[in-house]
C-alpha positions as CSV (number, residue, x, y, z in Angstrom):
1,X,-148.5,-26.1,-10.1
2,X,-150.5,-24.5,-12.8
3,X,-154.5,-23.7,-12.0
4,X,-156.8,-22.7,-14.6
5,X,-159.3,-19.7,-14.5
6,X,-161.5,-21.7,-12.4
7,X,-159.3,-22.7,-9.8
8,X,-158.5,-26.5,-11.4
9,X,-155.5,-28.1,-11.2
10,X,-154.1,-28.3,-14.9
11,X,-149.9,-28.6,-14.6
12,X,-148.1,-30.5,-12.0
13,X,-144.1,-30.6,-11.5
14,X,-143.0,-33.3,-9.3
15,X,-140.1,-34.0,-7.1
16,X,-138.5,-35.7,-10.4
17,X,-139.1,-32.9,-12.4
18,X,-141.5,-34.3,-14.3
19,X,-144.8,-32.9,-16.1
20,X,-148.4,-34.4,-15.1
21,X,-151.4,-32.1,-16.5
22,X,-155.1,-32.5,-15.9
23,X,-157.5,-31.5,-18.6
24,X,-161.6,-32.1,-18.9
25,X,-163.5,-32.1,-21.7
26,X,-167.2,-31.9,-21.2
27,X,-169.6,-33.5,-24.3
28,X,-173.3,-33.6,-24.6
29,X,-172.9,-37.3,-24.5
30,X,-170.2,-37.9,-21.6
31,X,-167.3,-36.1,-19.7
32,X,-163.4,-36.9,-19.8
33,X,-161.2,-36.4,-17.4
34,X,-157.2,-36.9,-19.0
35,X,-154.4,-37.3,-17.1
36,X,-151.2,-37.0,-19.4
37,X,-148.8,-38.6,-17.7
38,X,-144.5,-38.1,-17.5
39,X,-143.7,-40.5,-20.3
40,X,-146.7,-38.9,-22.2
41,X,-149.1,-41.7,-21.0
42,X,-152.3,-40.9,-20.8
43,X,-155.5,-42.3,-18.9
44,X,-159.0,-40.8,-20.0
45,X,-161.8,-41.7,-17.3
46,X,-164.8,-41.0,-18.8
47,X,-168.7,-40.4,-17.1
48,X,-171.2,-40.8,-19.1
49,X,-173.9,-38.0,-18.9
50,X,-177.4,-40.1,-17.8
51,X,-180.6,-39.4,-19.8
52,X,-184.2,-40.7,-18.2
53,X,-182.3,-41.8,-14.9
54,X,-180.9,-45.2,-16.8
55,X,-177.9,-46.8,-15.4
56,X,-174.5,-44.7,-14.7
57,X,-171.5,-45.9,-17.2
58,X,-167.7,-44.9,-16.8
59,X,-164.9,-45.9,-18.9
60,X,-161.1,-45.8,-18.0
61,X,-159.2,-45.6,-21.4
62,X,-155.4,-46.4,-21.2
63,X,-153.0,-44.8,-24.0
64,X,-152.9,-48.5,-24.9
65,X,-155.9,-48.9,-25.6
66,X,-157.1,-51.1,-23.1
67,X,-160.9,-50.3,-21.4
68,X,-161.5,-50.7,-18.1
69,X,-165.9,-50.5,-17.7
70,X,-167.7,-49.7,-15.2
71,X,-171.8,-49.0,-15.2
72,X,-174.2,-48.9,-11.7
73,X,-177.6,-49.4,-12.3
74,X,-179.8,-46.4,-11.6
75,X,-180.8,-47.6,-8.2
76,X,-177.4,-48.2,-7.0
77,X,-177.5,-51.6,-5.6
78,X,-175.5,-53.4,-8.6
79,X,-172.1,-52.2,-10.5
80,X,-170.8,-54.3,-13.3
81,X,-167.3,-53.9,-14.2
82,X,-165.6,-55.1,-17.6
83,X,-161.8,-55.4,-18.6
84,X,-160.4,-57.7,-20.8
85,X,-163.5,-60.3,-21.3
86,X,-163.6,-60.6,-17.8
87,X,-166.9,-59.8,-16.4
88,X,-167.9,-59.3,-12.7
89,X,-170.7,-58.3,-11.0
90,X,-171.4,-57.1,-7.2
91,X,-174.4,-56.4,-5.6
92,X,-175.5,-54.4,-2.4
93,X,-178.6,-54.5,-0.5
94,X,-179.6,-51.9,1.9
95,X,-178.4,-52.0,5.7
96,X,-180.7,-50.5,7.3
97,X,-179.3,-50.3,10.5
98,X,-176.3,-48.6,9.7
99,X,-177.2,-46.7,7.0
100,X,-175.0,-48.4,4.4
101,X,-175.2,-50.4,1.6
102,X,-173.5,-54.1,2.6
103,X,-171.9,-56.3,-0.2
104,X,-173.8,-59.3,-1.0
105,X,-172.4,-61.2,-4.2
106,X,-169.5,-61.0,-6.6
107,X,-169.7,-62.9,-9.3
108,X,-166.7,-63.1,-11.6
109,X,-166.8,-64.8,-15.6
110,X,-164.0,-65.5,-17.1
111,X,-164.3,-65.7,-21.1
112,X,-164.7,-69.1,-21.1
113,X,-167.9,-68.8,-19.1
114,X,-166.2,-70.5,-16.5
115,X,-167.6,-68.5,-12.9
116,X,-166.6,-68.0,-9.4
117,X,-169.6,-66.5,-7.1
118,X,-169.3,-65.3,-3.5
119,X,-171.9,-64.6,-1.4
120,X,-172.0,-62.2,2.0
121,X,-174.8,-62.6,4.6
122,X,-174.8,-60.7,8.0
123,X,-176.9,-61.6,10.8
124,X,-177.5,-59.5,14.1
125,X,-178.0,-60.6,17.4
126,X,-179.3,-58.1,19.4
127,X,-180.4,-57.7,23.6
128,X,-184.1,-56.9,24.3
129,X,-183.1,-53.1,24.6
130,X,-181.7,-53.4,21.2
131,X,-178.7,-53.3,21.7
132,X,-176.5,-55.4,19.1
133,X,-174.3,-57.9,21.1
134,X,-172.4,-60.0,17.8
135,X,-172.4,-59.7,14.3
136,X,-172.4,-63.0,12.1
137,X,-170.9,-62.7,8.8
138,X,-170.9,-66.2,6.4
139,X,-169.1,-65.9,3.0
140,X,-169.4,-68.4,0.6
141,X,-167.8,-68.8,-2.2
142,X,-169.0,-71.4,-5.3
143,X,-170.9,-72.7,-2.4
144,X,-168.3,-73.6,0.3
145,X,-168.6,-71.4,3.2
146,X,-166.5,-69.7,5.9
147,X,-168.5,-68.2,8.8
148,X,-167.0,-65.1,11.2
149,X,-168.8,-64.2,14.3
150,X,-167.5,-61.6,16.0
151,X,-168.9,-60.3,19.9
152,X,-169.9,-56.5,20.2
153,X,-170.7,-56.2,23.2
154,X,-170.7,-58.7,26.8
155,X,-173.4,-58.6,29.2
156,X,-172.1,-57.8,32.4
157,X,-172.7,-60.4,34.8
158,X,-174.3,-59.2,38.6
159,X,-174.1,-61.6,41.4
């Protein structure tokens, strides 16, 4: 393995003999990351430097020239993700209680417009000390649902 001066991997040799190196190049506009692969491949991931707190966009550029997109709105709650035409979108909410943020919706469009949405809620069902005894999950997806209901904790019985 080769480091640079700052300790970063730049030079890999693996088990086949083969070369991987690492390189960054830093813009005013937007970071890449390259990974040069064995067969000369290469795959640039690139962050783009925010200005004014706007939405965060990354790119994954293949040696073929396909683009994989990816941009997060400045809050956080929403990513969009591009490649090929094909659109989707996910969005979070907060959880609260577990200090998370839980999936709420993909939707995917295909570039005939054609769309498939899912949707996530949970629901809690918690004991008057507040203690969470099941977990409700119901997924739907174009508007056919599948519910999940899973027990956390059972009250123990005194007679």
């Amino acid at each position: 393995m080769d480091y640079n001066s700052i300790g970063r991997i730049i030079k890999e040799i693996d088990s086949n003999q083969e070369i991987w190196r690492f390189n960054k190049d830093i813009t005013k506009m937007y970071t890449d990351y390259i990974l040069t692969m064995p067969e000369n491949n290469t795959k640039t991931t690139r962050r783009y430097i925010p200005i004014n707190k706007e939405d965060i966009k990354e790119e994954i550029i293949y040696s073929n020239g396909d683009i994989f997109t990816k941009i997060t709105t400045k809050e956080g709650m929403t990513d969009i993700f591009t490649e090929d035409n094909i659109i989707s979108k996910v969005v979070y909410k907060n959880n609260e209680r577990l200090n998370q943020k839980d999936l709420t919706s993909l939707t995917t469009t295909q570039p005939s417009g054609l769309k498939r949405t899912t949707t996530y809620d949970i629901k809690y069902v918690d004991n008057i000390e507040n203690v969470t005894l099941s977990k409700t999950q119901t997924i739907k997806t174009n508007n056919k649902a599948i519910v999940v209901k899973k027990m956390i904790m059972k009250m123990l019985q005194i007679q």
